[in-house]
N, CA, C and O atoms as a Maestro MAE file, in Angstrom:
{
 s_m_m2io_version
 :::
 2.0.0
}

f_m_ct {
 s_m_title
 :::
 protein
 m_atom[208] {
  # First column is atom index #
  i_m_mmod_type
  r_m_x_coord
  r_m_y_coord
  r_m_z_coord
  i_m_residue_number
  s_m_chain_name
  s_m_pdb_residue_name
  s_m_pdb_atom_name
  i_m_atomic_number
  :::
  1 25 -13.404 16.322 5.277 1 A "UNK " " N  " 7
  2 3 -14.157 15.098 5.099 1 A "UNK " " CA " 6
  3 2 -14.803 14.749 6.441 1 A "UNK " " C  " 6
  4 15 -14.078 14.678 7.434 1 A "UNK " " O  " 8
  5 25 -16.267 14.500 6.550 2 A "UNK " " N  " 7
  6 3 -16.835 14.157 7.412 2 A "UNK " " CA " 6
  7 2 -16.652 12.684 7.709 2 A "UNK " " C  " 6
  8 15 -16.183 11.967 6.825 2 A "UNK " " O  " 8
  9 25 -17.054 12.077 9.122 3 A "UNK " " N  " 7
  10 3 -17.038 10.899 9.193 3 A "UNK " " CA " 6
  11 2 -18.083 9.955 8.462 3 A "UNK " " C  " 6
  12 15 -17.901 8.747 8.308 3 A "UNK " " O  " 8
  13 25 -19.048 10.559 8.090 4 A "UNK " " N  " 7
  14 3 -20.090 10.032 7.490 4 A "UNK " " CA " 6
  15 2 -19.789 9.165 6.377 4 A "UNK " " C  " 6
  16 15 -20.070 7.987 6.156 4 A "UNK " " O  " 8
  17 25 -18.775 10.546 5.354 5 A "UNK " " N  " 7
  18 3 -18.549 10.264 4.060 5 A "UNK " " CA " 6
  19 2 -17.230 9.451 4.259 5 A "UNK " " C  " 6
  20 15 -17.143 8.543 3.431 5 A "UNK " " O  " 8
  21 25 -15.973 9.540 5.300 6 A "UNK " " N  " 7
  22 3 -15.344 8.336 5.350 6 A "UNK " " CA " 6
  23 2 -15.691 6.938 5.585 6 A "UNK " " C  " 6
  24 15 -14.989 5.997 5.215 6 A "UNK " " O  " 8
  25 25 -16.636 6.847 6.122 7 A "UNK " " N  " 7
  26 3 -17.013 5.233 6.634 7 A "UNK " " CA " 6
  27 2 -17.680 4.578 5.394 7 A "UNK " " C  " 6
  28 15 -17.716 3.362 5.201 7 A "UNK " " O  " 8
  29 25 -18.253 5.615 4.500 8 A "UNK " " N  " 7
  30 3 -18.677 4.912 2.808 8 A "UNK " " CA " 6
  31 2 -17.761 4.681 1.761 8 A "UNK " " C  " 6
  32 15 -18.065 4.135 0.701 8 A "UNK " " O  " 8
  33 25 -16.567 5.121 2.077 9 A "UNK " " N  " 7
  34 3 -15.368 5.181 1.363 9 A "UNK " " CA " 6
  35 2 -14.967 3.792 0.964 9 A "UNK " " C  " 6
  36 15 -15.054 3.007 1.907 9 A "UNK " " O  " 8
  37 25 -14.426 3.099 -0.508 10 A "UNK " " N  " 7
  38 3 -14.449 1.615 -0.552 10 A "UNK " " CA " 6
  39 2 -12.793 1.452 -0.378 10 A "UNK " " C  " 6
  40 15 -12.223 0.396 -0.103 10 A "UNK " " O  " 8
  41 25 -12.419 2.215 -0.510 11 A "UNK " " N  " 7
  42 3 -10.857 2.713 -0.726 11 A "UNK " " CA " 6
  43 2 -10.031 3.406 -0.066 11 A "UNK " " C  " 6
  44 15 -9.917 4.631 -0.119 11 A "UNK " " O  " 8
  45 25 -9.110 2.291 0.910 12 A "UNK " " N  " 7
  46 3 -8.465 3.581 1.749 12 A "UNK " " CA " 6
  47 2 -7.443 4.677 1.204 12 A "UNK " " C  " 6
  48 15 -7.016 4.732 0.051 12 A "UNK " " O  " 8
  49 25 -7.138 5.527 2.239 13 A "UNK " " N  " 7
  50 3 -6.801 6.703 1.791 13 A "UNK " " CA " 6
  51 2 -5.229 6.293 2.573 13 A "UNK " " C  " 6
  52 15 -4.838 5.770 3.616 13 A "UNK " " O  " 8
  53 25 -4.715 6.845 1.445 14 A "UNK " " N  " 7
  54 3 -2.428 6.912 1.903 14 A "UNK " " CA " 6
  55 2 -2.538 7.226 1.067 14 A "UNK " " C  " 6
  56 15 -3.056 7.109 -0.043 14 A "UNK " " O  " 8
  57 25 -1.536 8.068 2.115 15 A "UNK " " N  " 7
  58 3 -0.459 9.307 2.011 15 A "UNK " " CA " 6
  59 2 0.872 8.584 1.950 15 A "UNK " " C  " 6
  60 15 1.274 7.670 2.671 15 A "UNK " " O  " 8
  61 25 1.428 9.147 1.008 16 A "UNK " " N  " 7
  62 3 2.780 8.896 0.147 16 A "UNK " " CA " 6
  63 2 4.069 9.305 0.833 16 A "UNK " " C  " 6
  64 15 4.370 10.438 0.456 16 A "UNK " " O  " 8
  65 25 4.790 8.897 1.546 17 A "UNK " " N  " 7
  66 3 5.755 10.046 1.689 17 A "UNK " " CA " 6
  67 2 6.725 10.334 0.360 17 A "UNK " " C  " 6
  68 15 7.161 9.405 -0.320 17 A "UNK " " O  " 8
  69 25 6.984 11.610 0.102 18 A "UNK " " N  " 7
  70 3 7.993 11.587 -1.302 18 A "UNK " " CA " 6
  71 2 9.688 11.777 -0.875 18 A "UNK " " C  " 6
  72 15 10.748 11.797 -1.499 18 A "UNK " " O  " 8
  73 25 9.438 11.850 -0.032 19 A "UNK " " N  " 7
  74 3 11.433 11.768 1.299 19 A "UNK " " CA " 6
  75 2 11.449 10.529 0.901 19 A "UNK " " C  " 6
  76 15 12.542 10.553 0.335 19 A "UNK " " O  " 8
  77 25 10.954 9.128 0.721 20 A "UNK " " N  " 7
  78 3 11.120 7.931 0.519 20 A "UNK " " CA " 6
  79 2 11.730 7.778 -1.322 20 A "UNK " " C  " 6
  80 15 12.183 6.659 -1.564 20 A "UNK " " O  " 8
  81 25 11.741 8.244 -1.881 21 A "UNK " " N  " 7
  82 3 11.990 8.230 -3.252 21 A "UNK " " CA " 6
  83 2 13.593 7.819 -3.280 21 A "UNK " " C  " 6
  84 15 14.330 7.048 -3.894 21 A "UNK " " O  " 8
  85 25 13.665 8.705 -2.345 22 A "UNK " " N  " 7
  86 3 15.516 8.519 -2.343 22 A "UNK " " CA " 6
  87 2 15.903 7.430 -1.985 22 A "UNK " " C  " 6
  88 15 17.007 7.504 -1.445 22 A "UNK " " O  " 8
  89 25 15.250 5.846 -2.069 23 A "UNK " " N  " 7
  90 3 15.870 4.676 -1.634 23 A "UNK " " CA " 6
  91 2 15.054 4.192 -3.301 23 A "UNK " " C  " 6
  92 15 14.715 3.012 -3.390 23 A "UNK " " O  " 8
  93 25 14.907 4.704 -3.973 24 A "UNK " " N  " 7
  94 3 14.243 4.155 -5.256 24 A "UNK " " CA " 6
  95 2 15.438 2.972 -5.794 24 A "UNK " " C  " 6
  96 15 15.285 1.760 -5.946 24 A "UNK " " O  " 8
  97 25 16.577 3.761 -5.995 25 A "UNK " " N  " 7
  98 3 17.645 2.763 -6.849 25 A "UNK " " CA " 6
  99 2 18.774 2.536 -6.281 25 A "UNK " " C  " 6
  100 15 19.839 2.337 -6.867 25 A "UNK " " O  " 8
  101 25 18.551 2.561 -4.850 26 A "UNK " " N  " 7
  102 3 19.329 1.869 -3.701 26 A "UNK " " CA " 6
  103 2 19.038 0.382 -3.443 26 A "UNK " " C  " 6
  104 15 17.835 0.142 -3.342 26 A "UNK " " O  " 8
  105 25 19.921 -0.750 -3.302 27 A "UNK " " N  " 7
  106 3 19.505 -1.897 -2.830 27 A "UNK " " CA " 6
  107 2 19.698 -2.237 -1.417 27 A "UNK " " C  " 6
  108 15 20.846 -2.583 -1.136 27 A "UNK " " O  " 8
  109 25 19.050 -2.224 -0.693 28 A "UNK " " N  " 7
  110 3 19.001 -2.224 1.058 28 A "UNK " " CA " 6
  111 2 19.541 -3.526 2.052 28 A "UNK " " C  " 6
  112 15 19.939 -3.641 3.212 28 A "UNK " " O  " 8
  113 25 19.297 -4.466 0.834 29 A "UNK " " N  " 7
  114 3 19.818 -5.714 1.227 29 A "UNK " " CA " 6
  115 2 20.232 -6.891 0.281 29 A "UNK " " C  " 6
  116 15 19.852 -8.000 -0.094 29 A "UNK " " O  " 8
  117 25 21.566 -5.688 0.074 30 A "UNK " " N  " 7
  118 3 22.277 -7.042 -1.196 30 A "UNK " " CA " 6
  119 2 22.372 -8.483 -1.293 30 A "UNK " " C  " 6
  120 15 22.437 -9.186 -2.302 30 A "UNK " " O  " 8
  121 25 22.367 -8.898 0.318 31 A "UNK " " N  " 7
  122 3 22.945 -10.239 0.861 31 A "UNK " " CA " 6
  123 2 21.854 -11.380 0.305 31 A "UNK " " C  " 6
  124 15 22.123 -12.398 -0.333 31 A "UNK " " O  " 8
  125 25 20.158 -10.766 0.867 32 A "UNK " " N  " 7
  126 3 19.601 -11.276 0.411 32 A "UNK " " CA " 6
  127 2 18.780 -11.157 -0.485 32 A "UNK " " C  " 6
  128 15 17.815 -11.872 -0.753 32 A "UNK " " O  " 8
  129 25 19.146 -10.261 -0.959 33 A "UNK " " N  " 7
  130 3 18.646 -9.663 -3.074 33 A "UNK " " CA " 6
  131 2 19.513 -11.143 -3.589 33 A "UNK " " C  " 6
  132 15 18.868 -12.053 -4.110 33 A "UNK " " O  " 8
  133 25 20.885 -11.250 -3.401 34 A "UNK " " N  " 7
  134 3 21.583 -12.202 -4.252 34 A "UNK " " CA " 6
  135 2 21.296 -13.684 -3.458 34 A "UNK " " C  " 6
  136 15 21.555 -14.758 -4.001 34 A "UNK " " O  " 8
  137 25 20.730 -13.576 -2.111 35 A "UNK " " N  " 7
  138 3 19.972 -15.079 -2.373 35 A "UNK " " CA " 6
  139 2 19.283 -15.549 -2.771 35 A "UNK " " C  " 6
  140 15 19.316 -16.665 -3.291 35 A "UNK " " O  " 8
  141 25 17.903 -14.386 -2.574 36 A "UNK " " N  " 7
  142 3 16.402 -14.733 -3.356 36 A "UNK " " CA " 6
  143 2 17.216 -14.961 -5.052 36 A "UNK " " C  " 6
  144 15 17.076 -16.112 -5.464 36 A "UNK " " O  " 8
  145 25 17.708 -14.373 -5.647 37 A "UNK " " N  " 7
  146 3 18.099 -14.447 -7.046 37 A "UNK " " CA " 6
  147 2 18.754 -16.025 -7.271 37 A "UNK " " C  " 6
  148 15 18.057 -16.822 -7.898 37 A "UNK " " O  " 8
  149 25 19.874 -16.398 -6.841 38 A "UNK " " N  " 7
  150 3 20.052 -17.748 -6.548 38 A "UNK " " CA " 6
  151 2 19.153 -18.282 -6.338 38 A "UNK " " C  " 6
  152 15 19.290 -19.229 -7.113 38 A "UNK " " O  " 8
  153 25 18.008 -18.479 -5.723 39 A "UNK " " N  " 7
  154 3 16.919 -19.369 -5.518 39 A "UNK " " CA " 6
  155 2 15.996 -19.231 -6.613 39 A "UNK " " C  " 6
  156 15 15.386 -20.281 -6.813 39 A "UNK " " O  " 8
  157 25 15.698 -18.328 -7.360 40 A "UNK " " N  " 7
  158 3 15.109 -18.400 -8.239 40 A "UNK " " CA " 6
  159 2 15.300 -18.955 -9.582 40 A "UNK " " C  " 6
  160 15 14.556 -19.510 -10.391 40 A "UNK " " O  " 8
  161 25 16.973 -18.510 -9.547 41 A "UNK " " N  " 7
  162 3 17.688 -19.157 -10.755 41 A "UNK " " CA " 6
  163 2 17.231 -20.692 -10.819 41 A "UNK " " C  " 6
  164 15 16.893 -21.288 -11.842 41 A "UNK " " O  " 8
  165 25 17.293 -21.235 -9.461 42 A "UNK " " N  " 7
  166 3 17.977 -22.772 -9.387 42 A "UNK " " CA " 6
  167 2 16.321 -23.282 -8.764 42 A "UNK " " C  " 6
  168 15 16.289 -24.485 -8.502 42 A "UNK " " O  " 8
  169 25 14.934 -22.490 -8.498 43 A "UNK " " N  " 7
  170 3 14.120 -23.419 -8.300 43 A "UNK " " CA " 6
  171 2 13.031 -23.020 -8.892 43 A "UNK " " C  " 6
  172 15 12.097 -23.801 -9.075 43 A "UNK " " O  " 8
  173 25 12.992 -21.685 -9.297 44 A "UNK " " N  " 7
  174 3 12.297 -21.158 -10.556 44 A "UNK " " CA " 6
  175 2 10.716 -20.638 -9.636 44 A "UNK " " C  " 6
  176 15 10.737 -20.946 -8.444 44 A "UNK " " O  " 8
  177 25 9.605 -20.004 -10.061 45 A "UNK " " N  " 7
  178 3 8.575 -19.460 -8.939 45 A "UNK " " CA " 6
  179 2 7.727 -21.030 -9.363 45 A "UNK " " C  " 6
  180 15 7.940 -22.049 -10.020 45 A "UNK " " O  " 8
  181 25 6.938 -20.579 -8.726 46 A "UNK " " N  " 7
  182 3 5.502 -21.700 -8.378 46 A "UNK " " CA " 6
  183 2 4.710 -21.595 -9.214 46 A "UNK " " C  " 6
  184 15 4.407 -20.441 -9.517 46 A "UNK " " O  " 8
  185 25 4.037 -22.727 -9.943 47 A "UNK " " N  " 7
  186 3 3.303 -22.961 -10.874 47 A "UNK " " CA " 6
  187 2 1.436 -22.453 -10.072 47 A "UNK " " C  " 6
  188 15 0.664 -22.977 -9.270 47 A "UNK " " O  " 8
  189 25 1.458 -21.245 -10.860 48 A "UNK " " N  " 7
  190 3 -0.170 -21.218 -10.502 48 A "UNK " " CA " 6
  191 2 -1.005 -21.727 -10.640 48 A "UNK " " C  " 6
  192 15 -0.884 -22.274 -11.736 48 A "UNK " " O  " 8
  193 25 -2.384 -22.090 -10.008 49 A "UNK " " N  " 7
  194 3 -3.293 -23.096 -10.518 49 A "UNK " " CA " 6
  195 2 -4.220 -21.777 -11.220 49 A "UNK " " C  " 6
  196 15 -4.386 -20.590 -10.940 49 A "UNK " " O  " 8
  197 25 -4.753 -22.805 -12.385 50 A "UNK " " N  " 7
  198 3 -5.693 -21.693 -13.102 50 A "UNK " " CA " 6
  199 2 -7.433 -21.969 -12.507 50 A "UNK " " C  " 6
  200 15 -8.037 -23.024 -12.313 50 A "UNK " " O  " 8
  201 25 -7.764 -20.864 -12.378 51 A "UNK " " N  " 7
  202 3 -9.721 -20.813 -12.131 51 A "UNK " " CA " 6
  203 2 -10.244 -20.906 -13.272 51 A "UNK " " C  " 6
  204 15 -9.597 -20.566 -14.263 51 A "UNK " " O  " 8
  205 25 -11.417 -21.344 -13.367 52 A "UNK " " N  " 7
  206 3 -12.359 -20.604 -14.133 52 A "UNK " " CA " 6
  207 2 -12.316 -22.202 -15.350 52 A "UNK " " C  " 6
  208 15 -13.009 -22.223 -16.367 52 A "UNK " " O  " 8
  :::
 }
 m_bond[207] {
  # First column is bond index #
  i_m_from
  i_m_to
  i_m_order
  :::
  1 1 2 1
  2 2 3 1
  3 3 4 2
  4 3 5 1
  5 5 6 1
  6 6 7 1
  7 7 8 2
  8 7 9 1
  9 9 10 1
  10 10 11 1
  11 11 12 2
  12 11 13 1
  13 13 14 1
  14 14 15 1
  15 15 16 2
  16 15 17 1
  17 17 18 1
  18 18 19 1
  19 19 20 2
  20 19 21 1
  21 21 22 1
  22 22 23 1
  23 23 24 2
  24 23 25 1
  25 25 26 1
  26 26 27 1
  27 27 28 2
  28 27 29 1
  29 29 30 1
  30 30 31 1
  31 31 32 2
  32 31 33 1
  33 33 34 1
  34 34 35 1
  35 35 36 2
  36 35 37 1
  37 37 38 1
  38 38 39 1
  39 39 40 2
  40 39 41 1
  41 41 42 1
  42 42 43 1
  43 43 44 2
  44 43 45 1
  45 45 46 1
  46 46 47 1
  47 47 48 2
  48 47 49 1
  49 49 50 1
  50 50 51 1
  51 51 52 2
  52 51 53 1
  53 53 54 1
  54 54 55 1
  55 55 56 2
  56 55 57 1
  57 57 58 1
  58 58 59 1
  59 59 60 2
  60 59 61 1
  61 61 62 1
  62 62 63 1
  63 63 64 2
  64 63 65 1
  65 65 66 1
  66 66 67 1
  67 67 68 2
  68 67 69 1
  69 69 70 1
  70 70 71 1
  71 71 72 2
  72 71 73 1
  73 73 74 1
  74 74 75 1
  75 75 76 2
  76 75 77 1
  77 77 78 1
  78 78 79 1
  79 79 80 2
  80 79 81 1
  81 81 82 1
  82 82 83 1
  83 83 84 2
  84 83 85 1
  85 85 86 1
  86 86 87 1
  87 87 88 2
  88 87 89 1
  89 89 90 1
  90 90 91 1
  91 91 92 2
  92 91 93 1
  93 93 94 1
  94 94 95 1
  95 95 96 2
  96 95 97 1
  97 97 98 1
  98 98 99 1
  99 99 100 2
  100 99 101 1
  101 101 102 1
  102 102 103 1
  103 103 104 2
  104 103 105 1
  105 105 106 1
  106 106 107 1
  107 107 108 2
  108 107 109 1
  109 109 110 1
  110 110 111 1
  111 111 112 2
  112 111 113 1
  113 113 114 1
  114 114 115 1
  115 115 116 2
  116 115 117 1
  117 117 118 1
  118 118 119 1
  119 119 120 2
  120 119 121 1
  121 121 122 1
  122 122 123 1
  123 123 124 2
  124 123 125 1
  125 125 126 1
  126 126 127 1
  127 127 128 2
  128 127 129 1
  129 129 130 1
  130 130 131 1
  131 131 132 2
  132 131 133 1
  133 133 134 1
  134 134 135 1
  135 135 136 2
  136 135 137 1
  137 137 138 1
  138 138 139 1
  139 139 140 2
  140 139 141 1
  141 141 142 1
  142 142 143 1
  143 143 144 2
  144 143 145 1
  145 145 146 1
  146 146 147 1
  147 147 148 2
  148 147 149 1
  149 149 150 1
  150 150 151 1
  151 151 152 2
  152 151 153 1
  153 153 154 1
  154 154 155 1
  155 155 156 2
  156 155 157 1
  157 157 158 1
  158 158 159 1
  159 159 160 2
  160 159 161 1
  161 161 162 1
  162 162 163 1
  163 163 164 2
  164 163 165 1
  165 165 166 1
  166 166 167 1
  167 167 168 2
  168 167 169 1
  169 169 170 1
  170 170 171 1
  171 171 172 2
  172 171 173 1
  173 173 174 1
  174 174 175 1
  175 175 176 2
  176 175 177 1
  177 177 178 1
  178 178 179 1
  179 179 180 2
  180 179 181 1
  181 181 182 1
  182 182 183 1
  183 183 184 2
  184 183 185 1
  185 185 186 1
  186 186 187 1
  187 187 188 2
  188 187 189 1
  189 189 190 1
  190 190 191 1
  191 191 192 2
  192 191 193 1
  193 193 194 1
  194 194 195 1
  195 195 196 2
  196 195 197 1
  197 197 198 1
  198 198 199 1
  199 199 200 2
  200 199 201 1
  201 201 202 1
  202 202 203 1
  203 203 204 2
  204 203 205 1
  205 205 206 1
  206 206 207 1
  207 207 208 2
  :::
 }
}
């Protein structure tokens, strides 16, 4: 790929690593997985405003 045809590009380009897969159905941070969850239980998400 020339620079030409990258700088017209609308869409960047990434690269995936697939070594990362192996944290798919691992939880990394239980402590605050089970706070955000408590907080959600008890304050629920944010009401979006609608456009249009």
């Amino acid at each position: 790929m020339n620079t030409k045809e990258f700088n017209t590009r609308k869409k960047p380009i990434v690269l995936i690593d697939k070594s990362l897969d192996f944290f798919n159905d691992k939880v990394l941070f239980p402590k605050k997985v089970e706070k955000a969850n408590k907080m959600l239980k008890k304050i629920g998400l944010p009401k979006m405003k609608k456009t249009q």
